[in-house]
N, C-alpha and C positions, 0 to 999 in steps of 0.2 A: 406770690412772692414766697420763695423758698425759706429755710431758717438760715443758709449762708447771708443773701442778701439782708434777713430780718438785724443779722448780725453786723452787718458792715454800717449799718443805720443806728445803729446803737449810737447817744451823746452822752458825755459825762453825767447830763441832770435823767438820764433815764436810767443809767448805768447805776448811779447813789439810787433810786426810788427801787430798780430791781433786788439790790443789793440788800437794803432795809427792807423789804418784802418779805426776804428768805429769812432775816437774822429773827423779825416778828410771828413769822410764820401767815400774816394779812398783808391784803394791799391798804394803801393808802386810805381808801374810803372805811375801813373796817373789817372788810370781807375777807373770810379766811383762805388760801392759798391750799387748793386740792393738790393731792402728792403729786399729780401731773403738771401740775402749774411749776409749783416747786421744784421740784428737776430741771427743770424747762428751763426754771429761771437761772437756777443753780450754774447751771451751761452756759446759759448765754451771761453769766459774770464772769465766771473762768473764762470764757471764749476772749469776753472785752478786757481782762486782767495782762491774759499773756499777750495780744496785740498792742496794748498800749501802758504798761505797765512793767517797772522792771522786777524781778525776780521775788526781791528783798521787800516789797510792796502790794505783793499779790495775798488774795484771801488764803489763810492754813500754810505761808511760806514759816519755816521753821529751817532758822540761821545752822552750818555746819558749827559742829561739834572741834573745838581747838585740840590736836592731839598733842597729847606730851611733849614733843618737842617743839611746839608753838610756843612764844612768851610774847609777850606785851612790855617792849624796851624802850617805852615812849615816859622814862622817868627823867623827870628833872635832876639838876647837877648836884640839887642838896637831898636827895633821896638814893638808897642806897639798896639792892640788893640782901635780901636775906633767906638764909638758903632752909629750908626743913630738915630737920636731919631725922 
């Protein structure tokens, strides 16, 4: 079995035990996670993130940046507007 197929096998309860693996730096029994493991694992969570996960919910997703001309005009009718000067 190649690591495409090992990837399409991937389920949610192995996807969380990979995931806690890396963030531990051990598996589940104890046993530390050699840097090959770790990588390994690293990939095959990205791999299962961007297949089934959206964007805003993926591991190290980091929200765009509002630019100045962006506002947030979702104020009620007794909140008002104040400007910086």
């Amino acid at each position: 079995m190649d690591f495409q197929q090992l990837l399409n096998n991937i389920t949610p309860d192995i996807y969380q035990n990979l995931k806690r693996s890396v963030e531990l730096g051990k598996w589940p029994d104890g046993n530390a996670l050699t840097a090959e493991q770790r990588e390994l694992c690293m990939q095959a969570v990205i791999a299962y993130e961007h297949k089934h996960l959206p964007p805003e919910k993926r591991s190290g997703y980091v929200p765009p940046k509002p630019t100045d001309c962006e506002t947030d005009l979702s104020l009620d009718d007794a909140e008002t507007l104040k400007w910086k000067q």
